[in-house]
C-alpha positions as CSV (number, residue, x, y, z in Angstrom):
1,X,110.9,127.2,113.1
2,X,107.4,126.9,113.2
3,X,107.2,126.6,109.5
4,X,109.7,123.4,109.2
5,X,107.5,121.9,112.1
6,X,104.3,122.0,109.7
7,X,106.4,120.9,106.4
8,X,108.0,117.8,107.9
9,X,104.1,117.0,109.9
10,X,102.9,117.2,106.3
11,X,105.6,115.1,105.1
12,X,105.1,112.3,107.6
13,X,101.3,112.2,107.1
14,X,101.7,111.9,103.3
15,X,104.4,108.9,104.2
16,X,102.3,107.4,106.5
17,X,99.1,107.2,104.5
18,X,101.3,105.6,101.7
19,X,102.6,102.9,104.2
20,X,100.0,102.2,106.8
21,X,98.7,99.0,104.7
22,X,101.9,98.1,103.9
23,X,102.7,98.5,107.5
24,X,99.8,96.4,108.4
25,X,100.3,93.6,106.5
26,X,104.1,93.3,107.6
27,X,102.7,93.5,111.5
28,X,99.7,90.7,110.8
29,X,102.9,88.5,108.4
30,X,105.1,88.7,111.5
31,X,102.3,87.5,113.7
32,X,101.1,85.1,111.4
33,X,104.3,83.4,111.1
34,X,104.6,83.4,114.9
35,X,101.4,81.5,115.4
36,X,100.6,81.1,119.5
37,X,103.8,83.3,120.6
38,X,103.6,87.0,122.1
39,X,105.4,89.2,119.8
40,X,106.6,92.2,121.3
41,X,105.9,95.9,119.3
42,X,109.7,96.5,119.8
43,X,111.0,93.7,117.6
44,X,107.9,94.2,115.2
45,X,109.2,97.8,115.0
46,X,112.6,96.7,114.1
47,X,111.6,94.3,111.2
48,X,109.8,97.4,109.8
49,X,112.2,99.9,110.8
50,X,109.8,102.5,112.0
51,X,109.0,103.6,115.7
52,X,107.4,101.0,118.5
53,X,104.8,103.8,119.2
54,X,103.5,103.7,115.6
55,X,103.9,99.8,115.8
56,X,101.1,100.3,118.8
57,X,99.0,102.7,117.4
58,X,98.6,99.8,114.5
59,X,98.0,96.9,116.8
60,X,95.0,99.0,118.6
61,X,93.7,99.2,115.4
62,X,94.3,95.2,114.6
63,X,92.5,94.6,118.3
64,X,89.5,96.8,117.8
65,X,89.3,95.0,114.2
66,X,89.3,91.6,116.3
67,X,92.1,90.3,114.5
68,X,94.6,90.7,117.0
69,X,95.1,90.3,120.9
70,X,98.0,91.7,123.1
71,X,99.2,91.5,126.2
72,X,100.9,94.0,129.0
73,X,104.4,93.8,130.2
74,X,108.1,91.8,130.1
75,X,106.4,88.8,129.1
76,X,103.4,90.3,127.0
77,X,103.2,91.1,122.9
78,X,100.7,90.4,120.3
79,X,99.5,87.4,118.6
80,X,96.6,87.2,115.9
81,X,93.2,86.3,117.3
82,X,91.7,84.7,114.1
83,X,93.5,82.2,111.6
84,X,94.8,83.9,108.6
85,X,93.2,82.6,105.7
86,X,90.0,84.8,107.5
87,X,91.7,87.8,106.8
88,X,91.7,89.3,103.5
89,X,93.9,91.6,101.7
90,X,90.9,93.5,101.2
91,X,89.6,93.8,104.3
92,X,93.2,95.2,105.6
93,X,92.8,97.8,102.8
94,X,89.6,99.0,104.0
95,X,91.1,99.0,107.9
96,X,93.2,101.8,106.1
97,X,90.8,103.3,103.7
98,X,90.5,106.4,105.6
99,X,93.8,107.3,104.5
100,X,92.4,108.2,100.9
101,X,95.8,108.0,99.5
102,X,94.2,108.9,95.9
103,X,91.8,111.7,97.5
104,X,93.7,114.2,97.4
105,X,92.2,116.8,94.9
106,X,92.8,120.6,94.3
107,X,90.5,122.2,96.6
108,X,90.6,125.6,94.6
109,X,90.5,125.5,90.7
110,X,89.3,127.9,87.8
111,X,85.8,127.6,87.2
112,X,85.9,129.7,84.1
113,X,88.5,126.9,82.9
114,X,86.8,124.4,80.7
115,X,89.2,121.2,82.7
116,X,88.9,123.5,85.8
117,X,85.4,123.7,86.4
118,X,85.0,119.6,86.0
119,X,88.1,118.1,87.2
120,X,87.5,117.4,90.6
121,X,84.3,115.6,89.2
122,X,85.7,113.5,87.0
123,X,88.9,112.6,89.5
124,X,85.9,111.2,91.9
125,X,84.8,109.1,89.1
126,X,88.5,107.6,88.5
127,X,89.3,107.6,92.6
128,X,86.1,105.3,92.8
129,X,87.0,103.4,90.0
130,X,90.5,102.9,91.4
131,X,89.5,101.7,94.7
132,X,86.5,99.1,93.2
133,X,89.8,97.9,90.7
134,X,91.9,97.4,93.9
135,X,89.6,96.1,96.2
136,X,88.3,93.2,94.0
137,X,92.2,92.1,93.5
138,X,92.8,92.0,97.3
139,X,89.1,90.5,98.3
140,X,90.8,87.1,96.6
141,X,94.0,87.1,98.5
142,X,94.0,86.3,102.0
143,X,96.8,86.9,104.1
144,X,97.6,83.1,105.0
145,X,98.2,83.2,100.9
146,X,100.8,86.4,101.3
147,X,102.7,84.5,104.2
148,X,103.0,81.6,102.4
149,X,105.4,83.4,100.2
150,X,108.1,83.3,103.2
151,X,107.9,79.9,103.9
């Protein structure tokens, strides 16, 4: 039992750190096209089609960023703090950076293999060239410019 608990943990992590920017930018669209209204986590959470807790978890992160604001109880939600065209693509990647979706390396390789003994070397070298390539194609998108394409 104990072994399926770990495998599907593992599973949802690796799912998670492949959607959380995804994730955010669906939350800050639906709040963005819902300018001045409190938008509960619930019906955020059934546009994405994940969990309300996760939707929360998200939004904290969105408030301690400044971006967002949110408000207790039946009449309560979210609602952005800042206008849209401040936020970049960009800097919602870096809000999930920590994810290191390309990261990932084999902790334990062959040193006596030629490719072995450098690998993990020269995948940092790619990984940081990865993330320069994707950040300077977000840093000129701003999220009013994404929302615009559901008008």
């Amino acid at each position: 039992m104990m072994f399926v608990t770990i495998k599907i943990y593992f599973y949802l992590c690796t799912v998670m750190n492949n959607t959380r920017f995804a994730t955010l930018i669906h939350i800050l669209t639906i709040l963005a096209k819902n300018p001045g209204q409190w938008v509960s986590s619930d019906w955020i959470a059934q546009s994405i089609y994940i969990n309300p807790v996760i939707v929360r978890k998200e939004l904290s992160v969105l408030q301690e960023m400044g971006w967002v604001i949110s408000k207790k109880g039946k009449e309560g939600g979210s609602m952005l703090d800042v206008s849209s065209c401040e936020i970049s693509l960009a800097d919602i990647y870096k809000a999930v950076k920590n994810s290191n979706i390309l990261r990932k390396k084999n902790p334990c390789t062959n040193t006596a293999c030629s490719i072995g003994k450098k690998i993990n070397k020269e995948l940092e070298s790619l990984f940081a060239e990865t993330d320069d390539i994707v950040f300077d194609a977000l840093q000129h998108r701003t999220l009013r410019s994404f929302v615009e394409q559901f008008d």
